[in-house]
C-alpha positions, 0 to 999 in steps of 0.5 A: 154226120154228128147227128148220124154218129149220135145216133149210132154211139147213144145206148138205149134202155128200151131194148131193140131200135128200128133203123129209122130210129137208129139213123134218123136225125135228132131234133132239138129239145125245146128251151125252158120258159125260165131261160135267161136269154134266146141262143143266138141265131147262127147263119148257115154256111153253105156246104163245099162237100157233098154228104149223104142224104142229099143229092144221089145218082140217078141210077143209084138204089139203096140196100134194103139188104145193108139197112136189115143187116145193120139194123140186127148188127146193132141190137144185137151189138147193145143186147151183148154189151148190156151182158157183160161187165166193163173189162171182160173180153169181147163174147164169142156172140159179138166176135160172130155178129161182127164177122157177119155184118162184114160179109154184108158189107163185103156184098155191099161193096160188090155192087158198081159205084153208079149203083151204090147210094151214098146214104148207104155208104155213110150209115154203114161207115158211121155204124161201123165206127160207132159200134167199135167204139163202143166196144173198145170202151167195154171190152178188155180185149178185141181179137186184134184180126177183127179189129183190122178188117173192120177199119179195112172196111172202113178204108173200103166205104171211104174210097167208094165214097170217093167214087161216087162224089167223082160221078156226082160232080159235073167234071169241066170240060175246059181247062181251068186257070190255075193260080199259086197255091201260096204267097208270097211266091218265092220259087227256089228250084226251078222245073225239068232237069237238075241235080236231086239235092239230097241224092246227087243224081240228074233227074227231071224235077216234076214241078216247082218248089216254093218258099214256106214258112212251117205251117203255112196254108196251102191253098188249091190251085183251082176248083176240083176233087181231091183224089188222095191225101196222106201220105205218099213215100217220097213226098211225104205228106201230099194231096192230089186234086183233079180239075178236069178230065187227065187234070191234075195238081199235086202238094207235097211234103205238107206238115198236115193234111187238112182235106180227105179223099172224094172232098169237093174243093174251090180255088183257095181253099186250104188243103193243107200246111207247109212242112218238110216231110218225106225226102225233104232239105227243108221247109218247102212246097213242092207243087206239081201241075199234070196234064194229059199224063205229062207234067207241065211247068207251073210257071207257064200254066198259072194265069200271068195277072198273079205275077209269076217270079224270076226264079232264085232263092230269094226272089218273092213277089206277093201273089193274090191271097187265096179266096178262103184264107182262114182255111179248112177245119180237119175232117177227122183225125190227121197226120 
């Protein structure tokens, strides 16, 4: 993605560039003969997400359409910039070539997900991203209408991103076995019916809710696709991951969300940190398990060699430590 973004945000002196140079990966310079000492070699770690290029659908083709539209985008966007001092407003000619990179992307986004190639998906988000960058920077003023639609679209590339990694993945067909998503495990209200704490009103309480600590890592229960991450009324900050097919897992009222939409994730990887955002009485997790289209108990689906707790507000027994306990970096900006 750095190499891809690089590609986009650095300007160029030659004037036009083709799309191959535009989103091909840069390589590195090689090291002067007169270095001190080597840069020490780094191992690869293996990627838990899948991103473009790298693996397609078997019945997805690219856009030459996209590739051609984004290509003039681009030169035209630099040529433009290269035309007017630093403060001046957005030219009339950048405001037109906007409006008609968005009616491709708009022709783009009509094709079926099984059709779309994610190639595709990450050079047009990426150029959308860059390219307005670059404009914020220069230009004194962005028609604020324009300014929306383009991260409308970029809200649009992500959520189709999101569905072709949901096709890509080879969804299990049996249940997995689910473990706590923190520990120690200190339930402090129980599943099904009670009194809403802050409301005064019987209702079904749709999961458990678990001693945290501000700021403590939420692990994912089990291996799957994070659906949603952001926020959701209520719940405030959430994540919602699918493990199987009519699968489900739900985090609420996290002080950060550390995952994004159509991310892969193992079992243990952090998803995001304890808070008490939304409807909230304090610092808390709120953990939901659906199946089926009904929430299920966590305290009868989460495996028995994990020590599942006596329910109180101060009962606590350590549970296994997720496998990936130094957590994940954030994708991007986050709350």
């Amino acid at each position: 993605m750095l190499a891809l973004l690089a590609a986009c945000a650095t300007p160029r002196s030659e004037g036009k560039v083709s799309f191959e140079e535009a989103f091909a990966p840069r390589s590195e310079a090689p090291a002067p003969e007169a270095a001190a000492a080597p840069a020490p070699v780094r191992l690869k770690r293996k990627p838990r997400t899948i991103t473009a290029p790298g693996k397609e659908l078997p019945t997805a083709r690219t856009s030459p359409e996209l590739q051609a539209a984004l290509t003039a985008f681009v030169n035209r966007a630099r040529a433009y910039r290269r035309q007017v001092e630093r403060g001046s407003p957005m030219p009339a000619e950048q405001v037109k070539n906007w409006e008609g990179v968005n009616g491709s992307l708009e022709a783009f986004l009509s094709r079926p997900a099984e059709k779309t190639s994610a190639l595709d998906i990450v050079r047009a988000r990426v150029t959308l991203e860059a390219e307005l960058e670059e404009d914020a920077r220069l230009y004194g003023d962005i028609p604020q209408a324009l300014a929306e639609t383009v991260m409308t679209q970029v809200g649009e590339l992500t959520a189709r991103m999101s569905d072709v990694r949901r096709l890509m993945v080879q969804t299990i067909r049996q249940v997995p076995r689910f473990t706590w998503p923190i520990a120690p495990v200190s339930v402090t209200s129980h599943f099904g019916a009670r009194e809403h704490p802050i409301l005064g009103e019987a209702r079904d309480h749709l999961g458990v809710d678990l001693a945290a600590r501000r700021g403590q890592a939420v692990a994912a229960s089990a291996a799957g696709v994070v659906l949603n991450a952001g926020w959701n009324g209520n719940h405030g900050y959430q994540v919602e991951i699918q493990h199987a097919p009519r699968v489900f897992t739900r985090y609420s009222h996290l002080s950060r969300v550390l995952v994004a939409p159509g991310e892969i994730v193992e079992r243990g990887d952090v998803v995001g940190l304890a808070g008490d955002t939304g409807l909230a009485t304090g610092v808390h997790l709120h953990f939901e398990l659906w199946k089926d289209g009904r929430p299920k108990d966590p305290l009868d689906e989460v495996r028995e060699d994990d020590g599942v707790v006596e329910l109180g507000p101060v009962s606590a027994q350590e549970a296994p430590r997720a496998g990936n306990a130094k957590g994940r970096r954030p994708v991007g900006r986050r709350p």
